[in-house]
C-alpha positions in Angstrom: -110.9 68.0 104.8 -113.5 65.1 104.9 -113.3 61.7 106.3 -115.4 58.9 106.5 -115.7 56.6 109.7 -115.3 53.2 108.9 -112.0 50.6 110.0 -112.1 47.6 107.4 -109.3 44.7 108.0 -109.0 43.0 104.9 -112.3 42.3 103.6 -114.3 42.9 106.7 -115.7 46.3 108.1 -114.3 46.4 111.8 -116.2 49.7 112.8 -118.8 51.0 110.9 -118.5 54.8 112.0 -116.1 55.2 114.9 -113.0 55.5 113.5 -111.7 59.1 113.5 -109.2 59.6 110.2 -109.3 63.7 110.1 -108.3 65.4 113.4 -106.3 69.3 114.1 -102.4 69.2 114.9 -99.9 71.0 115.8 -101.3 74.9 116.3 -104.5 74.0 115.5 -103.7 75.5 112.3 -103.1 72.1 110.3 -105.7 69.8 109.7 -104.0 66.0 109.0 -106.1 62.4 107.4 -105.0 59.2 106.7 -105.9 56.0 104.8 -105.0 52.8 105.5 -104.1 51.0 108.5 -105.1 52.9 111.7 -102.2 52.9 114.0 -99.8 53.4 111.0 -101.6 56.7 110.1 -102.0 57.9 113.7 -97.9 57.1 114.0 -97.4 59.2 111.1 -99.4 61.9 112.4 -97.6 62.0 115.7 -94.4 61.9 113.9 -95.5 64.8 111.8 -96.8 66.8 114.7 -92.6 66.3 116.1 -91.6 67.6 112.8 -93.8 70.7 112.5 -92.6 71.8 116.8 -89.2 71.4 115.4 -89.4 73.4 112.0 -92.2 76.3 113.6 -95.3 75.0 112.1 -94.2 75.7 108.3 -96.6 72.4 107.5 -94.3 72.2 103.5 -90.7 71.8 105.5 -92.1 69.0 108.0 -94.0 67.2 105.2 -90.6 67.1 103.5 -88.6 65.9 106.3 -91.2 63.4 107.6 -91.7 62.0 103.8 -87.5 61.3 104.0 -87.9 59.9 107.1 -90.4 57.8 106.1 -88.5 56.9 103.6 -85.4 55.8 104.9 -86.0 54.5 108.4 -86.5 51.2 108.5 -89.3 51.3 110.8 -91.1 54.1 109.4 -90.8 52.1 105.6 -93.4 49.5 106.7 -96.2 51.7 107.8 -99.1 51.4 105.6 -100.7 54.5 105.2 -101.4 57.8 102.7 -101.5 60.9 104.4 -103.2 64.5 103.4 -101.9 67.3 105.5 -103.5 71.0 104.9 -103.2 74.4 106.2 -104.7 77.7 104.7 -102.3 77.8 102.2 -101.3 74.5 100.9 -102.3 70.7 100.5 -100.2 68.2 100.3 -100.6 64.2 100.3 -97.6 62.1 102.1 -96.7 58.4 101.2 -93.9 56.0 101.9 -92.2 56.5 99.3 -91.2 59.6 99.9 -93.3 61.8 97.7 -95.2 65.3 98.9 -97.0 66.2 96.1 -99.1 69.5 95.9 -102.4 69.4 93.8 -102.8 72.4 91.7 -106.3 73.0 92.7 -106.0 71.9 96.4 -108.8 68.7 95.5 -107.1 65.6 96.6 -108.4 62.1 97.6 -106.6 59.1 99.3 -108.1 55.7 100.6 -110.6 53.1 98.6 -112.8 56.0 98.3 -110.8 58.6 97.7 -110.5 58.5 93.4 -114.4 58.8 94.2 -114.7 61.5 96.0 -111.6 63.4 94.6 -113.9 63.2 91.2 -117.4 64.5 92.3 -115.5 67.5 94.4 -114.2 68.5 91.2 -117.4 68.2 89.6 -119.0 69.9 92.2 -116.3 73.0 92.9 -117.4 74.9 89.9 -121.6 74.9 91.1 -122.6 78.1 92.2 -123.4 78.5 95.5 -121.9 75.7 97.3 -119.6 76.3 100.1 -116.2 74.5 100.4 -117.6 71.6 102.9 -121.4 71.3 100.7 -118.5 70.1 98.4 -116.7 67.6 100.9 -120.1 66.8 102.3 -121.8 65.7 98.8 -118.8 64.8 97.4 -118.0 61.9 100.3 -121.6 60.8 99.9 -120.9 59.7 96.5 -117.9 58.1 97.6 -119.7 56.6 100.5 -122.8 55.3 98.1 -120.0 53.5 95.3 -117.3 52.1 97.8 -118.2 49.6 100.1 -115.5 50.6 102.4 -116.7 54.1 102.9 -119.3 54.9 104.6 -121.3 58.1 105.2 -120.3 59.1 108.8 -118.1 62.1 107.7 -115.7 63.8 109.8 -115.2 67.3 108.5 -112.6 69.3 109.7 -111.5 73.1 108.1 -108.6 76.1 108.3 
């Protein structure tokens, strides 16, 4: 899982590469991003980090019931953000309307960027040779060189 570093509010770029939006949770097994508005996609994660001690780290059970959650509390409805959440055996992306939804090839993208860099890692996962994060690297370079709110300070994190 790749992602870049850079905080935009509205139009303007508030930090250009220290924004962390890929980090390890839970066991250490689980590798969780976000897009969109910082403190709504870290809230997210710590709420799915409560979900995953309560349901023994099986990452598809505490998407589900954090996606309801998110869903139906009234809090938890106005958060602004898309999450991916990965383990060795499944991706999933999260959003507040309650849907987990499970590529079939595992490639997924979220964020201004994301459509970018979901398309040249698709391109790029049939080219001999290249590992898995050759992909994510190259492939959020692209991203980073078309979308002017990503940038090319990649975070790359892997199960």
């Amino acid at each position: 899982m790749a992602g870049d570093g850079q905080a935009t509010l509205g139009e303007a770029v508030v930090f250009k590469s220290k924004s962390v939006k890929v980090r390890r949770i839970g066991n250490g097994n689980i590798i969780a991003g976000f897009a969109g508005a910082a403190a709504d996609g870290i809230t997210l994660i710590e709420r799915l980090e409560a979900k995953l001690e309560k349901h023994a780290n099986q990452l598809k059970r505490a998407a589900v019931e954090l996606a309801k959650d998110w869903r139906m509390d009234k809090y938890l409805r106005q958060l602004q953000a898309y999450m991916i959440v990965a383990d060795k055996d499944v991706s999933l992306v999260l959003n507040g309307t309650g849907e987990v939804m499970e590529p079939d090839d595992g490639i997924i993208g979220i964020g201004s960027g994301g459509n970018y860099a979901m398309a040249a890692a698709k391109a790029l996962y049939d080219v001999e040779g290249l590992s898995l994060e050759e992909i994510a690297q190259k492939a959020m370079k692209i991203a980073g060189d078309i979308d002017i709110y990503t940038n090319h300070n990649v975070t790359i994190e892997k199960v």
